[in-house]
C-alpha positions as CSV (number, residue, x, y, z in Angstrom):
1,X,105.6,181.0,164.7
2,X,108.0,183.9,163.5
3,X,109.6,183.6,160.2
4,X,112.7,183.4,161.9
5,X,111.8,180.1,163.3
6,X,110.2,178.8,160.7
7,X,113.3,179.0,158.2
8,X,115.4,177.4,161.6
9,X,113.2,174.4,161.1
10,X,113.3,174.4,157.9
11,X,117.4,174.4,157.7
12,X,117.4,172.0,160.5
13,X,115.2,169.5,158.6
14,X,117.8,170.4,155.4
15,X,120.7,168.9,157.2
16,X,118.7,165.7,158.3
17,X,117.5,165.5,154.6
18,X,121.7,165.9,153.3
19,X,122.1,163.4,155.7
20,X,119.5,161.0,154.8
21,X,120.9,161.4,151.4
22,X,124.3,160.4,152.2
23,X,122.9,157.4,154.0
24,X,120.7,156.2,150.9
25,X,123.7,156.5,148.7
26,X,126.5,154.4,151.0
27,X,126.8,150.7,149.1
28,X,127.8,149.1,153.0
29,X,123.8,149.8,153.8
30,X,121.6,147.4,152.4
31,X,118.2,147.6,150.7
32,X,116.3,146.5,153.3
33,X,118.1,148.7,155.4
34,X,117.5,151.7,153.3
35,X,113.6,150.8,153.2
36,X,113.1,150.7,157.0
37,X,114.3,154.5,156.5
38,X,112.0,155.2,154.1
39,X,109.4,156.6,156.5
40,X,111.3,158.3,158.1
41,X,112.6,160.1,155.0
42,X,108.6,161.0,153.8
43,X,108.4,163.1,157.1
44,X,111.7,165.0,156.5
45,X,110.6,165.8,153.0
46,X,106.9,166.4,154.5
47,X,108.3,168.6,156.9
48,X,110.6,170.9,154.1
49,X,107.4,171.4,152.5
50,X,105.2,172.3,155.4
51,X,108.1,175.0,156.0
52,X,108.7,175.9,152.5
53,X,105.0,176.9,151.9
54,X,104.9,179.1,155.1
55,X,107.8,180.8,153.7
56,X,107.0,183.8,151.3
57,X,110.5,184.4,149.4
58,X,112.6,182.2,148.7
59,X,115.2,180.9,145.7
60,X,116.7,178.1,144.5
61,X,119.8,178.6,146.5
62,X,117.7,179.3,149.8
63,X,115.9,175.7,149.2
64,X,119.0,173.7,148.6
65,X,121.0,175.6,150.9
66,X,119.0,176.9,153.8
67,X,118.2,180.3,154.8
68,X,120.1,182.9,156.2
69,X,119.1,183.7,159.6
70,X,120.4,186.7,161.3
């Protein structure tokens, strides 16, 4: 796996992570909801840090924001 690909996971895990985040915050979801999602939330957060390790440089603005790819 090139770099390239692995930062394109890694952003494409991001936006199902923002969205997750979103989703845990909305009040019109309920708890039990929220907790049936919870699994699926440990992989996305698994899965940014499978990526993140693989990647050599990075900063705080790449993590939170995704990488540039170009």
């Amino acid at each position: 796996m090139t770099d390239k690909e692995i930062k394109e996971r890694y952003n494409e895990l991001l936006k199902r992570f923002n969205k997750a985040e979103i989703y845990f915050d909305r009040k019109d979801v309920t708890q039990e909801d929220k907790e049936k999602q919870l699994d699926n939330f440990q992989k996305i957060l698994d899965g940014l840090n499978f990526y993140l390790n693989k990647i050599k440089k990075h900063t705080k603005k790449d993590v939170l924001g995704g990488f540039e790819i170009g």
